[in-house]
PyMOL CGO cylinders between C-alpha atoms (Angstrom):
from pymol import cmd
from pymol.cgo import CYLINDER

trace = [
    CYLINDER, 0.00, 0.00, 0.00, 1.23, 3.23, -1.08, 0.3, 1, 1, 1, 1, 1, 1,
    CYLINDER, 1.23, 3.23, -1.08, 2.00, 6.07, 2.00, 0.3, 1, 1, 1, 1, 1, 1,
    CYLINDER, 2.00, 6.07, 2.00, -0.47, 8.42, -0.27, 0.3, 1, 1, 1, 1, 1, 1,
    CYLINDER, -0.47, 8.42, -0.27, -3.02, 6.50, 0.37, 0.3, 1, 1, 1, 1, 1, 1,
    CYLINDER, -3.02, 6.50, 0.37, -2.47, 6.12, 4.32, 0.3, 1, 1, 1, 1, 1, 1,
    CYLINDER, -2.47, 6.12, 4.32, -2.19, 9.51, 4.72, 0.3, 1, 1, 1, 1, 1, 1,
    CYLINDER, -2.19, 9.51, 4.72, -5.45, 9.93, 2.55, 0.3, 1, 1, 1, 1, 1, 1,
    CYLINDER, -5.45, 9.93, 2.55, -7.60, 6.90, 4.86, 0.3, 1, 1, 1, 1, 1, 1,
    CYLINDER, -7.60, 6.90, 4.86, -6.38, 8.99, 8.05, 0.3, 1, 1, 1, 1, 1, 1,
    CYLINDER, -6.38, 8.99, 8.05, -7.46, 12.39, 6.95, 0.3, 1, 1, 1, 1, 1, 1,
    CYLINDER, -7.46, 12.39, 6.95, -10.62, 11.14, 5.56, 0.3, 1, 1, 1, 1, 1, 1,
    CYLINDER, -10.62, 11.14, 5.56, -11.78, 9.37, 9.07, 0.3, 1, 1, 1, 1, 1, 1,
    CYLINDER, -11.78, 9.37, 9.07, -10.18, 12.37, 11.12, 0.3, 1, 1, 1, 1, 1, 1,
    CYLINDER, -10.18, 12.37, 11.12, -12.49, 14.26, 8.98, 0.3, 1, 1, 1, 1, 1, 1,
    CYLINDER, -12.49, 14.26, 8.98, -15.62, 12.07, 9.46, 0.3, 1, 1, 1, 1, 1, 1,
    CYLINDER, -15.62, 12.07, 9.46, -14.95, 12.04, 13.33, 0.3, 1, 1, 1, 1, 1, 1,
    CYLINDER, -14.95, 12.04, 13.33, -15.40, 15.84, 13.06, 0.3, 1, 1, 1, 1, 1, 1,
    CYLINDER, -15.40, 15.84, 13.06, -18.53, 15.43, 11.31, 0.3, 1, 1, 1, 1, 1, 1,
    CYLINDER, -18.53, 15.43, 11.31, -19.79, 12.93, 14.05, 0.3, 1, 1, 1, 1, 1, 1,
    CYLINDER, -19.79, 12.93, 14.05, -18.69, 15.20, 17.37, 0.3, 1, 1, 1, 1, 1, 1,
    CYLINDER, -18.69, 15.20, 17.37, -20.38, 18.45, 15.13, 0.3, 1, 1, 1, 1, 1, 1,
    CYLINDER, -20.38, 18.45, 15.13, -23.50, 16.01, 14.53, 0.3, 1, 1, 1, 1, 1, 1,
    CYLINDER, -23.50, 16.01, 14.53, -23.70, 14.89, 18.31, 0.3, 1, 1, 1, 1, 1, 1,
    CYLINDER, -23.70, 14.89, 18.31, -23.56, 18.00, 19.58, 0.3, 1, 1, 1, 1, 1, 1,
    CYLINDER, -23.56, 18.00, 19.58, -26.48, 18.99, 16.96, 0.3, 1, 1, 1, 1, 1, 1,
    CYLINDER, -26.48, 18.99, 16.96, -28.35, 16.27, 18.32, 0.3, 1, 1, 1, 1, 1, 1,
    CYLINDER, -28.35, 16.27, 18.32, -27.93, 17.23, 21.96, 0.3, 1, 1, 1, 1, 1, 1,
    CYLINDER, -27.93, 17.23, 21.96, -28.46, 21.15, 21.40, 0.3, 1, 1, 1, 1, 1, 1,
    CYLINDER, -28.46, 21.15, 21.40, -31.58, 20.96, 18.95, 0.3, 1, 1, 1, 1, 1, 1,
    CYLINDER, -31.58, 20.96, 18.95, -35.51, 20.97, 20.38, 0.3, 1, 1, 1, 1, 1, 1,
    CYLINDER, -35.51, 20.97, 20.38, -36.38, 20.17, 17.24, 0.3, 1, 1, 1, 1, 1, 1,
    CYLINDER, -36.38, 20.17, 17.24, -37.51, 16.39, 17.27, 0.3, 1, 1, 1, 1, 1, 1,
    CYLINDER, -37.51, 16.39, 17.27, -37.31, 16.22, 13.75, 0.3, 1, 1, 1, 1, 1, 1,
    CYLINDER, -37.31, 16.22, 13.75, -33.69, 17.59, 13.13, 0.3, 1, 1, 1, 1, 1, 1,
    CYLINDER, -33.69, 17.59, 13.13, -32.54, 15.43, 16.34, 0.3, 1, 1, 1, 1, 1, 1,
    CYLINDER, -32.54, 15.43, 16.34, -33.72, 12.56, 14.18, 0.3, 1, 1, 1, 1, 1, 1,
    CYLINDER, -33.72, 12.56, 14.18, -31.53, 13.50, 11.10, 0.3, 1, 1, 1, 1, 1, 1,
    CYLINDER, -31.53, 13.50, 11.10, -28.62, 14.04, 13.12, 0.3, 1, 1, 1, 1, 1, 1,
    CYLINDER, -28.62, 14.04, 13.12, -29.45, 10.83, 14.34, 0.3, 1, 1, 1, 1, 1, 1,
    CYLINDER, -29.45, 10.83, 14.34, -29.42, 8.86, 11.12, 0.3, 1, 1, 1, 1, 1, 1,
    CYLINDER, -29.42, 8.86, 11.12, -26.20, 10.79, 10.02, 0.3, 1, 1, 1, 1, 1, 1,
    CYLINDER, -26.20, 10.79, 10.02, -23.85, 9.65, 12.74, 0.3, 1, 1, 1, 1, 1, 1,
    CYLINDER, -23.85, 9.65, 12.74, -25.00, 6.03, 12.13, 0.3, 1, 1, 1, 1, 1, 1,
    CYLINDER, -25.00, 6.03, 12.13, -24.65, 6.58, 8.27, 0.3, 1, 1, 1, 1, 1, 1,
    CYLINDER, -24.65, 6.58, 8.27, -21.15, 7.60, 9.07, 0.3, 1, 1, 1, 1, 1, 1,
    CYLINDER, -21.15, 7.60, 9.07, -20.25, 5.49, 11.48, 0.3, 1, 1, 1, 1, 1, 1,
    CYLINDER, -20.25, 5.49, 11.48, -20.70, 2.60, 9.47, 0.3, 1, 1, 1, 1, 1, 1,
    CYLINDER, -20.70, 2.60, 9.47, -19.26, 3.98, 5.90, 0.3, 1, 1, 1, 1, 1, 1,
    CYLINDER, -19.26, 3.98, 5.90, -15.79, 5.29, 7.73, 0.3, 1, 1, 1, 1, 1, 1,
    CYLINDER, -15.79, 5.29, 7.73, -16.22, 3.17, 10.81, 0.3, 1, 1, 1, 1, 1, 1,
    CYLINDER, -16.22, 3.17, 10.81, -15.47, 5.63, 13.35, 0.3, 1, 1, 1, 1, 1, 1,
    CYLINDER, -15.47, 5.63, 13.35, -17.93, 5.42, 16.67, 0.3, 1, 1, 1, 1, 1, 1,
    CYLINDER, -17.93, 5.42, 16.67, -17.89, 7.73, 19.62, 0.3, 1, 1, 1, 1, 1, 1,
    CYLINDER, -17.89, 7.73, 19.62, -18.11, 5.87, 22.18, 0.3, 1, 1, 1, 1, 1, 1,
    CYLINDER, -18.11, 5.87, 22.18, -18.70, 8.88, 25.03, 0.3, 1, 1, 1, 1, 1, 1,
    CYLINDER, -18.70, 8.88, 25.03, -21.71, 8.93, 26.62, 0.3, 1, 1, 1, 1, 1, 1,
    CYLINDER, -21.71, 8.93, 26.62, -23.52, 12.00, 26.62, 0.3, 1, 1, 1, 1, 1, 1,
    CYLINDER, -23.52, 12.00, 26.62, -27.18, 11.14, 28.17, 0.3, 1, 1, 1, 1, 1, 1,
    CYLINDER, -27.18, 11.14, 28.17, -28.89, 10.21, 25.11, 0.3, 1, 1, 1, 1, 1, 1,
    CYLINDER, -28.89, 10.21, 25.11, -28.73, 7.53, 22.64, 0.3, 1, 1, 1, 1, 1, 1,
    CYLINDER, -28.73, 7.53, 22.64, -29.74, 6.57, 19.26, 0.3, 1, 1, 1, 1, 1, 1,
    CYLINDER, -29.74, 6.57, 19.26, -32.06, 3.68, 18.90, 0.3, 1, 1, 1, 1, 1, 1,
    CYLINDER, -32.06, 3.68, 18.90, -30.63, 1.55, 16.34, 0.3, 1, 1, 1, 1, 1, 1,
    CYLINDER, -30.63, 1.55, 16.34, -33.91, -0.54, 15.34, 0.3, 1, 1, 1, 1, 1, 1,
    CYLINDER, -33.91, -0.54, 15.34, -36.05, 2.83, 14.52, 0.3, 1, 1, 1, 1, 1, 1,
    CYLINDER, -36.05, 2.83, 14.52, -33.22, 5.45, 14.16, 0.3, 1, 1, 1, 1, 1, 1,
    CYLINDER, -33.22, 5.45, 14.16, -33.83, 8.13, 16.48, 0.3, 1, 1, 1, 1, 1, 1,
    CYLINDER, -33.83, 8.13, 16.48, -33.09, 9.87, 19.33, 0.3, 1, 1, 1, 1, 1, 1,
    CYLINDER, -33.09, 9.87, 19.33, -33.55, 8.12, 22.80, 0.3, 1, 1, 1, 1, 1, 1,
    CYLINDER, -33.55, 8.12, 22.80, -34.19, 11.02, 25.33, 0.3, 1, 1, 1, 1, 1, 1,
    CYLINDER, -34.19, 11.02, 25.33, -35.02, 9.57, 28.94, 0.3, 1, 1, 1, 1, 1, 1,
    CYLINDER, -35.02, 9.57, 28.94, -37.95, 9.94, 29.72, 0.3, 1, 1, 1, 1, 1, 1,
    CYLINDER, -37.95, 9.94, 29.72, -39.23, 11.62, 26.88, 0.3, 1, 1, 1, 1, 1, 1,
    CYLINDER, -39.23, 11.62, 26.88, -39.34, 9.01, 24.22, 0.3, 1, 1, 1, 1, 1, 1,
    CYLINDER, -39.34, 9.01, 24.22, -37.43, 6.03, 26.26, 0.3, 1, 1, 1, 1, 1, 1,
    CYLINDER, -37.43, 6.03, 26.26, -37.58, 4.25, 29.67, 0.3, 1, 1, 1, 1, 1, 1,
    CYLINDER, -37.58, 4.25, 29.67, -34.28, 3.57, 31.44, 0.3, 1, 1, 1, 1, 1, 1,
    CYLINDER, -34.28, 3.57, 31.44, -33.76, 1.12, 34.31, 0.3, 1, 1, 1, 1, 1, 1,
    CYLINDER, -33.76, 1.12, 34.31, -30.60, 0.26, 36.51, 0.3, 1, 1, 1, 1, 1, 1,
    CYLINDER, -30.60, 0.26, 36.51, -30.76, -4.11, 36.77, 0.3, 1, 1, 1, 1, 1, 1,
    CYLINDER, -30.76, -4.11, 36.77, -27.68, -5.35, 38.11, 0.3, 1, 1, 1, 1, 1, 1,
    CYLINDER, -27.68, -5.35, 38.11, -24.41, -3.14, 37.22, 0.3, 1, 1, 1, 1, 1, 1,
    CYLINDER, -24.41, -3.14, 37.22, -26.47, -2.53, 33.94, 0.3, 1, 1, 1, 1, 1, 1,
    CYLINDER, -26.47, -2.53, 33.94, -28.29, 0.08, 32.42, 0.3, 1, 1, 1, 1, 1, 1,
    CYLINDER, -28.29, 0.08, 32.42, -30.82, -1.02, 30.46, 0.3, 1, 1, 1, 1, 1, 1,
    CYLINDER, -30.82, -1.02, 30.46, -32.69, 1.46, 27.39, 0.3, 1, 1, 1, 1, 1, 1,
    CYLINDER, -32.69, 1.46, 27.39, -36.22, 1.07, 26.11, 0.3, 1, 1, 1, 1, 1, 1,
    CYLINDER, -36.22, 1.07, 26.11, -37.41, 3.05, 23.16, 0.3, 1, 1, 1, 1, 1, 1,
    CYLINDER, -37.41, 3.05, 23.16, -40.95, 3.48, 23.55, 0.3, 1, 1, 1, 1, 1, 1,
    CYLINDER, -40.95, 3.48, 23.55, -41.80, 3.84, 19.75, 0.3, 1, 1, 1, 1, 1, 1,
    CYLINDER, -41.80, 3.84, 19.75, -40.14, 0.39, 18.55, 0.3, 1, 1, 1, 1, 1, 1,
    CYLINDER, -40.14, 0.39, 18.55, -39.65, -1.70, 22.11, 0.3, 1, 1, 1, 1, 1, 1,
    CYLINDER, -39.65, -1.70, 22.11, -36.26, -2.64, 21.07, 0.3, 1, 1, 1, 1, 1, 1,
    CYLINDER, -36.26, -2.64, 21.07, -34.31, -2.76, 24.51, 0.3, 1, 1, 1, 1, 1, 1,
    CYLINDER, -34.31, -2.76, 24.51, -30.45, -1.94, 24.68, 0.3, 1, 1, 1, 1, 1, 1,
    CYLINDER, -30.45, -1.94, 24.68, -28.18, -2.39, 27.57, 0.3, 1, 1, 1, 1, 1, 1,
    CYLINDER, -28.18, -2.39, 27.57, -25.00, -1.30, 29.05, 0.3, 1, 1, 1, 1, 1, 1,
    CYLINDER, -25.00, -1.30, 29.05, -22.79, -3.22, 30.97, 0.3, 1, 1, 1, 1, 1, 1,
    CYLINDER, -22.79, -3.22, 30.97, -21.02, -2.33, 33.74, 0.3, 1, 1, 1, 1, 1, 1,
    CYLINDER, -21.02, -2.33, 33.74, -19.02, -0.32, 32.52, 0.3, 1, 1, 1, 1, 1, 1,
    CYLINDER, -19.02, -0.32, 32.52, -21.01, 2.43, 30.69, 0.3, 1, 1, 1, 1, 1, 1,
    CYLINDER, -21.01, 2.43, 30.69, -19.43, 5.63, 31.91, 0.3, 1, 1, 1, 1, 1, 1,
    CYLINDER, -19.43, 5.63, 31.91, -17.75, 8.06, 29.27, 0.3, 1, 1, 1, 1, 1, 1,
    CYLINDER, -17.75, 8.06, 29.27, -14.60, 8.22, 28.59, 0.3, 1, 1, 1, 1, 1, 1,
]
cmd.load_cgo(trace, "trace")
């Protein structure tokens, strides 16, 4: 593999991890459901085409069945059950959970 194209790969998923901190902090920030939702589907669209993931955790989540925004309370349930967290989107039902160790980094 030619350096070019390393140096190319890096820039292009230090650029898409831009995109994805500007897009989660659109996400968090907006009251608007609806643009919370496209923010939403953007990080996963990029996440999986450059496969970069934040992993932080910044009190929401995305649903990944239904492809929006889990807000507690609002739109999700959340329970503590043994060291775990444990998210329920209340549009879809699909339940996600965090182990033990699910604080940010």
């Amino acid at each position: 593999m030619s350096q070019r194209h390393r140096k190319r790969t890096i820039s292009r998923k230090s650029l898409a991890l831009e995109a994805l901190i500007d897009l989660r902090a659109t996400m968090i920030d907006q009251h608007d459901e609806n643009m919370s939702n496209a923010a939403a589907r953007s990080i996963l669209r990029i996440g999986k085409k450059h496969g970069v993931r934040n992993r932080s955790y910044y009190g929401v989540s995305i649903c990944r069945t239904c492809m929006e925004v889990l807000v507690p309370g609002r739109n999700s349930r959340v329970r503590i059950r043994a060291k775990s967290l444990k998210y329920t989107c209340l549009r879809c039902n699909a339940i996600r959970t965090r182990g033990p160790s699910f604080g940010g980094d």
